[in-house]
Each structure stands twice: as C-alpha cells, then as structure tokens.
C-alpha positions in Angstrom: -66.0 25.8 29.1 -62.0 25.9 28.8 -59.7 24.3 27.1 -57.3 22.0 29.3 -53.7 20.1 28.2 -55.1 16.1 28.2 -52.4 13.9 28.4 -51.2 11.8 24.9 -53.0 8.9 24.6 -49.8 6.2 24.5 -49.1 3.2 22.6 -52.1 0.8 21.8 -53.1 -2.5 24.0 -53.6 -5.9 22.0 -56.5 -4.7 19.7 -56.1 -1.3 19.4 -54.7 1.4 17.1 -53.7 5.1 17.7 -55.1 7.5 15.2 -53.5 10.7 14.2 -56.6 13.1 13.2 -57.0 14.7 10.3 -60.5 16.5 9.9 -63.5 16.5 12.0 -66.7 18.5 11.1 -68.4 20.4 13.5 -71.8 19.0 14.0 -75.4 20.1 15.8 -75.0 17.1 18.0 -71.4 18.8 19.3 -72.9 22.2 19.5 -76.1 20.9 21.7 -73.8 19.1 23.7 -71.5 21.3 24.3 -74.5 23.7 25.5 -75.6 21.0 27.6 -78.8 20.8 25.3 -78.7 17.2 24.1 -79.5 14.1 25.4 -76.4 12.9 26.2 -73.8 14.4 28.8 -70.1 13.8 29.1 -68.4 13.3 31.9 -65.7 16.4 32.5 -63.1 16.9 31.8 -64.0 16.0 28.2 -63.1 15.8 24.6 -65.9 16.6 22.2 -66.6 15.9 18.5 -68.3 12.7 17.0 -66.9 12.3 14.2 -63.5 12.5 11.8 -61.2 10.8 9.9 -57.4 10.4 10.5 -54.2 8.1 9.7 -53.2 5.6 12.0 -49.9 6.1 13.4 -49.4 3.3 15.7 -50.8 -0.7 15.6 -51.5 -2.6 19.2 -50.6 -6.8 18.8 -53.4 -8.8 17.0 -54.4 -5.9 14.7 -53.9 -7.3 11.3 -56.7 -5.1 9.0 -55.0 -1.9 9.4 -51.8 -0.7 9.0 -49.6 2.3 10.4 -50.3 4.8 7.5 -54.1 3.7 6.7 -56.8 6.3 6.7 -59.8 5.5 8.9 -63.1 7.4 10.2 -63.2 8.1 14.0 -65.8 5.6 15.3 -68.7 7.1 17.1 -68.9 8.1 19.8 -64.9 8.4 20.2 -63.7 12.2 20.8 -62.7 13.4 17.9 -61.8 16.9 18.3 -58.3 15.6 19.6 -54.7 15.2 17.8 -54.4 11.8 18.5 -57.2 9.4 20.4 -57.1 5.2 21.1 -59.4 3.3 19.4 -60.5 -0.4 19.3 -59.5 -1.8 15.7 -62.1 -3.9 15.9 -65.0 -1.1 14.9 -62.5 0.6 12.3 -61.9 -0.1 8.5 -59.3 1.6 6.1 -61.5 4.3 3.9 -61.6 3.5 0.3 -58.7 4.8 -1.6 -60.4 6.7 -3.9 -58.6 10.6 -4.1 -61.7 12.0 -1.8 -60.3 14.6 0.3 -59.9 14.4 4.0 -62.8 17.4 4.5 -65.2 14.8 2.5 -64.1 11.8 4.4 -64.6 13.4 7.7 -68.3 13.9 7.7 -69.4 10.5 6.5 -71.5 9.3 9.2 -73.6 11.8 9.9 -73.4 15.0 8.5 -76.1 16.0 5.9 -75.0 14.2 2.5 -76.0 17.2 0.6 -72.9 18.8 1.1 -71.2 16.4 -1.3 -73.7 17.5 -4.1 
C-alpha cells in the first residue's frame, strides 16, 4: 500500500453536494479490507474508510435539503478517509444540531455504540 495525490473532487452535478470531512473512525471493516481480508475488494487506486461526518461546502442544482455549511454523515460505502469526496444528496440528511462533537457524529453507523456510554 502507498499513499498517492487523487485529484479534488470538483464542483457537484445536479443532485449532488461536496463534503468537506471532518472525522472518520477507523473501523475493522477498513482494517480487513485494507489487508485484503474482507469480503469486499476495491478497485485500485483507492480511497478507504466507510464512514464519517463532514460539512458541506458546495451544493449541485436541485439540492434543496442541504445547505453549504450543514453537517452530514458520509454515506456508506463512500470513501471517507479523504478531505473532500462527491456525494449524491439524495442519500444524505443534515445531523441533528444537538452540541455532539464531530468524533461522536463520525461513528454512527456502525461503530460499536458502547463507546458513547
């Protein structure tokens, strides 16, 4: 494995958004697919993580549930060990606005819940 420059990801089409990310745990499912242990295998190059939270910074045409600014969780399986990724608004929501902090938000979908305890 190496780490390579990827190009930024642009503005966002009709229907998109551009997130800005702000946490993203490390998970088993990264650490067995980044092994090549898991079930799943990435084409390469790729960028790895399945989960985080970040602002959005940009807003494609037609996106009218999220604004430039709102805090939203990466969907899965998006990459999400990246500064900035594309994502289709349609499978994103703003997080509640409740003071959580970013670390909490960031491991919502599937890390162990206990950790919040």
């Amino acid at each position: 494995m190496k780490v390579v420059e990827i190009p930024d990801v642009g503005a966002p089409a009709k229907g998109e958004v551009v997130i800005a990310l702000e946490a993203s745990p490390i998970n088993m499912s990264d650490l067995l697919m980044i092994s090549g242990r898991y079930g799943h295998r990435p084409k390469l190059p790729s960028i790895m993580g399945t989960e985080g939270v970040g602002r959005v910074v940009a807003v494609g045409s037609g996106v009218k549930h999220l604004k430039q600014g709102d805090r939203t969780l990466v969907p899965y399986p998006a990459p999400a060990w990246a500064e900035r990724i594309k994502a289709d608004a349609s499978r994103l929501r703003p997080t509640a606005r409740r003071r959580y902090p970013t670390v909490r938000h960031a491991g919502y979908q599937s890390a162990d819940p206990r950790i919040w305890c």
